[in-house]
N, C-alpha and C positions, 0 to 999 in steps of 0.2 A: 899540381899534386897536393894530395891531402891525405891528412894523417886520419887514424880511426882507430878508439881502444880496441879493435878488435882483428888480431893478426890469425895467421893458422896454425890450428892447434891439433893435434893428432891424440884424438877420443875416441870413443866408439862410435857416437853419434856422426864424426867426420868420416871416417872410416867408411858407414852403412850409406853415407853419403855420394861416396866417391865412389863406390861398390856399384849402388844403382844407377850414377850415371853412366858409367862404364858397362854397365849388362849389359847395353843397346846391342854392343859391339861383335860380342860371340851370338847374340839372338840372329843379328842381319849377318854373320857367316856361316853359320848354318843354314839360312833360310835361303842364302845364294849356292851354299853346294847343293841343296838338294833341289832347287828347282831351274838352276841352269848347268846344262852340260858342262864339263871339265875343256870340249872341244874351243868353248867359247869364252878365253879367259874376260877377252876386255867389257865382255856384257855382265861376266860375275861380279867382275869389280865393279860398274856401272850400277848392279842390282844389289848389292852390301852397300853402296852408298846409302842410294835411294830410301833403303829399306832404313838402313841406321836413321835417314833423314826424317822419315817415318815414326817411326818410333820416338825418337827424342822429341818431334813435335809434339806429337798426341801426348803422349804420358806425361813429358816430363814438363814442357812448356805448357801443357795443358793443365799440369797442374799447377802453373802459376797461376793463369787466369784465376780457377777454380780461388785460390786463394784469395785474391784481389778484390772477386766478386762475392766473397761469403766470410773471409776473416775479416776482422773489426773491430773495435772497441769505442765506448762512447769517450768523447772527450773532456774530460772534467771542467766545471763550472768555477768562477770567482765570484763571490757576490752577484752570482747570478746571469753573470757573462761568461759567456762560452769562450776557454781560452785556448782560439784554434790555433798552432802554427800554421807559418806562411808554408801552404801547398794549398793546389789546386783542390778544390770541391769534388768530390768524388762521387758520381750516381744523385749529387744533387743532396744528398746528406751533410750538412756543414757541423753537425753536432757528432760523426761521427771518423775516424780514422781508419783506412782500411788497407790490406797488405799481409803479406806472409811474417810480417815481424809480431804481427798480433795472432798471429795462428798457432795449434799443440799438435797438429796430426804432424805424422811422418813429411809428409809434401811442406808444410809450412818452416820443416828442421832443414829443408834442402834445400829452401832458396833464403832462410837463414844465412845458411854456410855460405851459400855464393854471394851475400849480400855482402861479405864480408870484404871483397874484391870489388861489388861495385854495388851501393850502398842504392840507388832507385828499385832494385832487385826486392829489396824489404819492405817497399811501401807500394803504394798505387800508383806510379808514376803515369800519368795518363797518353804519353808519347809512345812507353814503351807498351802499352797495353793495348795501343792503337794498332802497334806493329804485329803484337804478339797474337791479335784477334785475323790479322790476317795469313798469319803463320800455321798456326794451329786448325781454322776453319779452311785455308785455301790451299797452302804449303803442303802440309799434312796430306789429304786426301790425293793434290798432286802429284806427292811421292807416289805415294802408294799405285796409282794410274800407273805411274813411270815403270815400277816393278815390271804389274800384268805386261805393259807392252812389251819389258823386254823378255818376259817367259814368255810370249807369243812368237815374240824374232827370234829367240833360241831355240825352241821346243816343239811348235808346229809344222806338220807331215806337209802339207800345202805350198810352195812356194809364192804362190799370191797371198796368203795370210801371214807369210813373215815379211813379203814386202809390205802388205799397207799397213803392220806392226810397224817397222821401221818408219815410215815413212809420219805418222804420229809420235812415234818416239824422238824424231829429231825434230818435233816439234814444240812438244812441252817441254822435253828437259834441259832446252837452254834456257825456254822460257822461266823455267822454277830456277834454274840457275842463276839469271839475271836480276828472279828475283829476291833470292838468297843475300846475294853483294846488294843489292838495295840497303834490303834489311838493313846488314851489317854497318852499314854506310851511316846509315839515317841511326842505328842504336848509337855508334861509337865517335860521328863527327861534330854532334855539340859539345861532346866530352872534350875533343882534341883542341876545339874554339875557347873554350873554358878552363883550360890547363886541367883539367882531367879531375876537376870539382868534386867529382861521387866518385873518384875509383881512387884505390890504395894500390898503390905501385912499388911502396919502398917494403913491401914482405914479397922478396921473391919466388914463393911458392902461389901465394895469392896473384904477382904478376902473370908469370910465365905460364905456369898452371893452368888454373882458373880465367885470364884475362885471356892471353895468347894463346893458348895450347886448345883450350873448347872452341874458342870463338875463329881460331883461325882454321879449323878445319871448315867452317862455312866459307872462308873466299880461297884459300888452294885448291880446293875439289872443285867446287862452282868454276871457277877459270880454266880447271884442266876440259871440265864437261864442254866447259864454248868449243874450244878449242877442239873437242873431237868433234862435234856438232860442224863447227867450219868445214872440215876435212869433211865429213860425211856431203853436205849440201855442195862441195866443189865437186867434190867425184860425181855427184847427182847430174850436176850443169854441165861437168866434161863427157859423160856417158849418153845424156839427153844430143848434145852437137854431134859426137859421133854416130849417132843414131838418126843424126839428120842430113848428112855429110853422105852417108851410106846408103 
């Protein structure tokens, strides 16, 4: 663990912070009452996820990127020498510094605030940018599949088209689920190798909050989804034998 002058602080800026991370949440409940029947709770909850999954990539992880790749500032000279700190080269620019801690729009005050919890969030950490490029480009657009399949298995008049809905749908959403826990795996186990080097643990709103509370709805959800995903693909196997038996 490591300390950082910067604990959590309850402003407006924090405030509008915590506000739009949280919109996600009423947008993907709404977006599950109205487009999956009430008959079908566990695909509503399935489709609030997905869609919350959705949303937080694109917007809000997408606007790290967007920062990483376009905030910046030049690095100031000494007698003529570029005096870089030790971090990785970014896009091959060594004269330049890049990150949401160098940005003024709204987006670069958001990951600010969460830098505040885990301080690679502020700069261009090239690991987590790694992760985040396949989050945002592959993550994202999966959820979003995930949804349509499950308004397909809810909502369509055809019982062949809500079976081959289902029948894709237990197939990417474990897979986005598995690779969710990756993700989270690969963002938060050098930290744990490293005594937790970039994150502030001793402000317990920046812990629990911010570390545990955001990051851990990516591996309870993810785990519950295998786990219906098992249960769907057994009854698949036990129905198939019966059907063979017979």
């Amino acid at each position: 663990m490591s300390s950082t002058t910067d604990s959590f602080t309850i402003d407006t800026p924090t405030v509008l912070c915590i506000a739009f991370s949280l919109s996600m949440m009423p947008v993907a409940t709404f977006l599950s009452r109205s487009l999956i029947p009430s008959t079908h709770t566990r695909n509503r909850i399935l489709f609030f996820w997905h869609a919350y999954d959705a949303l937080t990539h694109l917007f809000i992880e997408g606007s790290f990127l967007y920062e990483c790749f376009f905030s910046y500032v030049p690095i100031p000279t000494g007698n003529g020498v570029i005096m870089r700190p030790e971090q990785a080269v970014f896009l091959g620019h060594k004269d330049r510094l890049y990150g949401a801690a160098y940005g003024t729009g709204p987006s670069a005050r958001l990951w600010q605030e969460y830098a505040k919890a885990d301080r690679r969030w502020a700069g261009a950490d090239v690991t987590v940018i790694a992760l985040e490029l396949l989050t945002v480009f592959i993550g994202g657009p999966a959820a979003i599949y995930v949804c349509y399949l499950l308004y397909r298995a809810s909502s369509a008049k055809v019982s062949a088209v809500r079976a081959k809905a289902q029948a894709k749908l237990w197939l990417v959403a474990p897979a986005l689920a598995t690779a969710e826990l990756y993700g989270g795996w690969m963002t938060f186990a050098p930290e744990w190798l490293t005594a937790s080097s970039q994150l502030e643990t001793s402000d317990p709103v920046l812990l629990w909050f911010y570390l545990v509370f955001f990051n851990g709805l990516w591996v309870v959800v993810p785990l519950w989804v295998l786990w219906q995903a098992a249960k769907e693909i057994r009854a698949a196997f036990v129905a198939a034998e019966g059907k063979k038996r017979a």
